[in-house]
C-alpha positions in Angstrom: -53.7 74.6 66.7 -56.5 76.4 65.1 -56.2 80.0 64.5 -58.6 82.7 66.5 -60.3 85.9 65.6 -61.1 88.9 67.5 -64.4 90.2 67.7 -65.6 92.9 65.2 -65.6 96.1 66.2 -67.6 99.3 65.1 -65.1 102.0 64.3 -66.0 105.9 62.8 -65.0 106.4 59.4 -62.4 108.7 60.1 -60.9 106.4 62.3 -60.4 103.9 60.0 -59.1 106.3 57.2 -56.4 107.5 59.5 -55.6 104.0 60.7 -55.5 103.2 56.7 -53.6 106.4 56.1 -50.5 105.4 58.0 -50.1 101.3 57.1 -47.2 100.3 56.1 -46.0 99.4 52.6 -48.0 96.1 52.1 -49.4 96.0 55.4 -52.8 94.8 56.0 -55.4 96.8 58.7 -55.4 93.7 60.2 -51.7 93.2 60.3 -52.0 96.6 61.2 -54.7 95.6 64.7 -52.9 92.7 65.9 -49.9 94.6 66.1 -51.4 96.8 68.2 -53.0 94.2 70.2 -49.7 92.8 71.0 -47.7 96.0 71.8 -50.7 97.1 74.1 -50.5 93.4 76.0 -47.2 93.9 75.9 -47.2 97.3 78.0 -49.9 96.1 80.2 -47.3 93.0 81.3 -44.9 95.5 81.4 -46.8 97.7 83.7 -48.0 94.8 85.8 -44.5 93.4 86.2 -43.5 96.6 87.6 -46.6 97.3 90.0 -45.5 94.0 91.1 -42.0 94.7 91.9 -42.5 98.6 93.2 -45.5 97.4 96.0 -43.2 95.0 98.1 -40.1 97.6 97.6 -42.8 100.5 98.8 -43.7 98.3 101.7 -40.2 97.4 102.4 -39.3 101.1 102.3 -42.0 101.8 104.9 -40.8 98.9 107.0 -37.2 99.9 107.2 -37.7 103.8 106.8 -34.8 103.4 103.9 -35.5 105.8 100.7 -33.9 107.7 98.1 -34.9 111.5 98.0 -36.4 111.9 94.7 -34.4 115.2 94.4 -30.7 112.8 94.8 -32.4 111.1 91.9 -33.3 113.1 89.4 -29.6 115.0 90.0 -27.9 112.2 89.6 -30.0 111.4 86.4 -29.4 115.0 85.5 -25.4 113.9 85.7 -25.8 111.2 83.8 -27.5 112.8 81.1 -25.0 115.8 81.0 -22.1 113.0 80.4 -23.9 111.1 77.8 -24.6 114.6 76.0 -20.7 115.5 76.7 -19.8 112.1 75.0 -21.9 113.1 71.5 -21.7 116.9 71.3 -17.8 116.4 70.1 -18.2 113.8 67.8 -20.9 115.2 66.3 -19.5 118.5 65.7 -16.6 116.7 63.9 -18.6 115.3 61.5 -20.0 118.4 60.1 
């Protein structure tokens, strides 16, 4: 299969020099621009996956009157995170 290019694009100078300013060792600025292209496809299948899941379990939600407090969440995120830092704090304060 042939290969494909993206279209030019018209960029300040300044924008390119910071672009530049932060490659890689031996990375190309166009290395550099199709990595970028494919994280940001990446995030918008990402995002679209999940606007695809959270519609029909909003709409179920409104059907069945069933949801979660968002308070009951974020405590019980708040728990979680309070373990995990419980878990670390000793062993790092043994390595010092």
């Amino acid at each position: 299969m042939k290969s494909a290019a993206f279209p030019s694009i018209r960029v300040e100078p300044e924008l390119r020099a910071e672009v530049e300013s932060v490659l890689a060792e031996g990375e190309s600025l166009s290395q550099f621009v199709e990595s970028s292209v494919r994280a940001s496809l990446e995030r918008r299948r990402v995002h679209a996956e999940f606007i695809a899941r959270g519609l029909p379990s909003r709409d179920e939600s409104r059907r069945t009157g069933d949801y979660v407090d968002a308070d009951d969440v974020v405590a019980g995120l708040q728990r979680k995170l309070e373990a995990a830092r419980a878990r670390v704090t000793p062993a790092s304060k043994t390595r010092k």
